[in-house]
N, C-alpha and C positions, 0 to 999 in steps of 0.2 A: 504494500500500500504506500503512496504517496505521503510523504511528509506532508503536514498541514502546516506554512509557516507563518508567524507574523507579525504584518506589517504596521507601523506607527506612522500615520498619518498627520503631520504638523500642520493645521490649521491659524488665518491668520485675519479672520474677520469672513464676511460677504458680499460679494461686489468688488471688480476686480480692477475699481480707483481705491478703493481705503480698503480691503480686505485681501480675500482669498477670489482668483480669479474661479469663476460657477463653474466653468464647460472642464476647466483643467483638473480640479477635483472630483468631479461627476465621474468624469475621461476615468481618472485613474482609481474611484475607487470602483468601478465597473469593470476594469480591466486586475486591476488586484482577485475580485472575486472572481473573474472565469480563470482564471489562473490556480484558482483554491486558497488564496490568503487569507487568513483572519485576521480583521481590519480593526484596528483602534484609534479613534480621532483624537487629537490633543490640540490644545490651543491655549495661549496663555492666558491669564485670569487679570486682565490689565484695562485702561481704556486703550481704545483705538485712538492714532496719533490726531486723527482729524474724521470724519464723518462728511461723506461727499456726495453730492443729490447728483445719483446717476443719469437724472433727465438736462442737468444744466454744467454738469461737472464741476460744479463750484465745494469746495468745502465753505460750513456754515460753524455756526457756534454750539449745536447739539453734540452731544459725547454720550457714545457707545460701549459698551464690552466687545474686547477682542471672545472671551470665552462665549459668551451670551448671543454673538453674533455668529458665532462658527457653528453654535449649535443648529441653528437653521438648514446647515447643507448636510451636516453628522446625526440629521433627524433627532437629534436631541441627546443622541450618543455621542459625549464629549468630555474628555476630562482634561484636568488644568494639567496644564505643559510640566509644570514643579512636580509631577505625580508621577511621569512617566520615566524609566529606566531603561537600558539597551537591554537588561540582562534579562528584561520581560520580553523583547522583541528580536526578532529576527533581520529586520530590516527599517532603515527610514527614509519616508517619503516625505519632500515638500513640492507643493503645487505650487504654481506663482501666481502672479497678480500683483499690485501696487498693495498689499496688506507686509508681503514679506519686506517688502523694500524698505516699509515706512514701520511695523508692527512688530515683525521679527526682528529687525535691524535698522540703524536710518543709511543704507545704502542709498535710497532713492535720495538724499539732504547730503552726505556727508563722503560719498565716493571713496577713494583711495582709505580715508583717515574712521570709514566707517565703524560702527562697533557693534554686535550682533547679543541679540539678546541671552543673557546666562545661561538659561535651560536650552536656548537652544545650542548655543558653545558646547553647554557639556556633555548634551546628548552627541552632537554628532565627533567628540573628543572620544566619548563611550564607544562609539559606533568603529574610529578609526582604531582606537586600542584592541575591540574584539573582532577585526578584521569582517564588519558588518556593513553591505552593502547601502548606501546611500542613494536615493534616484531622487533628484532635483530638476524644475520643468520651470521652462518661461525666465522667471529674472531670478528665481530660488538660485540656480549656479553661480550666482554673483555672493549672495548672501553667504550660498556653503563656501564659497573662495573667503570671503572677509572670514567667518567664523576657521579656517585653517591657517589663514593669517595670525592669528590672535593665539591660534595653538602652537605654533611653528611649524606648520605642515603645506606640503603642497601637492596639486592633483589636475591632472587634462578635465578639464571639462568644456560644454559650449551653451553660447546664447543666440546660434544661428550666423549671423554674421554681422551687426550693428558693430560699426566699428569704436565707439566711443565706450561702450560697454565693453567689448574684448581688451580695449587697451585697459580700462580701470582693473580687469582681472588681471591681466598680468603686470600689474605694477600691486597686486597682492601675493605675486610669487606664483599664481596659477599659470598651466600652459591653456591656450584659449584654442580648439579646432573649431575650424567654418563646418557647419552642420546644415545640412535641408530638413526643411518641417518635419519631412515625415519618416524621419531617421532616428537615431540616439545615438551619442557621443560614447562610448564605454573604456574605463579609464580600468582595465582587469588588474594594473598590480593594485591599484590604492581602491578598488570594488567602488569605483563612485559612476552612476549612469547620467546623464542631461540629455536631456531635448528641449529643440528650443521653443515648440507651443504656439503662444500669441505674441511673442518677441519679436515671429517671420509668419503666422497665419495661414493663408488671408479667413479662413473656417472652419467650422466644427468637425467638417469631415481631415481635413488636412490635419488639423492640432491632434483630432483622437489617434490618427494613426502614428504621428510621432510617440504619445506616450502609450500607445499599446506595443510598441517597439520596445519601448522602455521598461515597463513591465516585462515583457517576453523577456529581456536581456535579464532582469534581476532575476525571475524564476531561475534562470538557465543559470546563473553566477552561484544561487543555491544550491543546485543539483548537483554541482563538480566539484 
């Protein structure tokens, strides 16, 4: 019988200006389960940096839960990020969206000199000490580059091909590959997988097939 393994899912709000982007989460927690993973959502217990009205794209003066809002995609299945361990999971996933960049970390504000949020440094520090796969999608590869920075660690990954974002990874010590949507980056000594999502698009069907790639590739990185 097949191992059942799993995966921890980093959630970073709703709505993919101040949160967790929707289609990349869906994408992947859809493709984790035909896969056979058992899936567990985390998200931190914090406000969100700003609250942004997806019909005007403006942020406003309202203030959200990162936790409280993630539950919305994790149907309500969600625990706070301080709660979760490597040594409970097999693998970590983060979806992208402007939540990771601004919620997880202020990559999206602070580039190069960025600084990523504790639990999530020390899960994927856990992750790289027990030789446990990482799959990071959309602008997550930015965030996992800063949070290896701050460990002293480095790892191939991609964000498709924007150039201003590859250079900011590799001025964090990352090697940055040009990637097409509907591919994955797979980095086999350091187990870290990317694709790049809605980074490069243009749709649902393009973005799900880069991370059902992604997926495919972690499954296979467990099996060997």
């Amino acid at each position: 019988m097949n191992k059942r393994y799993r995966a921890g899912v980093v959630l970073s709000g709703c709505g993919h200006l101040d949160g967790t982007e929707i289609h990349e989460a869906v994408f992947s927690l859809l493709y984790l389960d035909r896969e056979g993973f058992e899936v567990r959502c985390f998200a931190p217990d914090k406000p969100l940096h700003h609250v942004v009205n997806h019909v005007t794209g403006q942020a406003g003066d309202e203030t959200r839960n990162v936790l409280v809002e993630s539950a919305r995609i994790a149907r309500g299945r969600v625990t706070p990020l301080s709660q979760a361990t490597m040594a409970d999971l097999d693998a970590l996933v983060l979806p992208g969206g402007y939540g990771a960049a601004k919620n997880l970390s202020d990559v999206a504000f602070a580039g190069r000199a960025a600084k990523v949020d504790e639990d999530v440094v020390r899960l994927i520090g856990e992750a790289w000490a027990a030789k446990k796969p990482i799959v990071a999608i959309c602008i997550a590869p930015a965030v996992v580059a800063a949070a290896l920075h701050q460990l002293g660690h480095s790892a191939k990954v991609t964000i498709g091909n924007d150039a201003g974002t590859a250079d900011m990874i590799e001025g964090l010590g990352c090697t940055h590959e040009h990637c097409i949507v509907s591919a994955a980056c797979v980095d086999g000594i350091h187990r870290i997988i990317t694709t790049p999502a809605y980074m490069l698009g243009p749709g649902p069907k393009d973005v799900a097939a880069g991370i059902e790639a992604a997926i495919v590739a972690l499954r296979k990185m467990l099996s060997t």
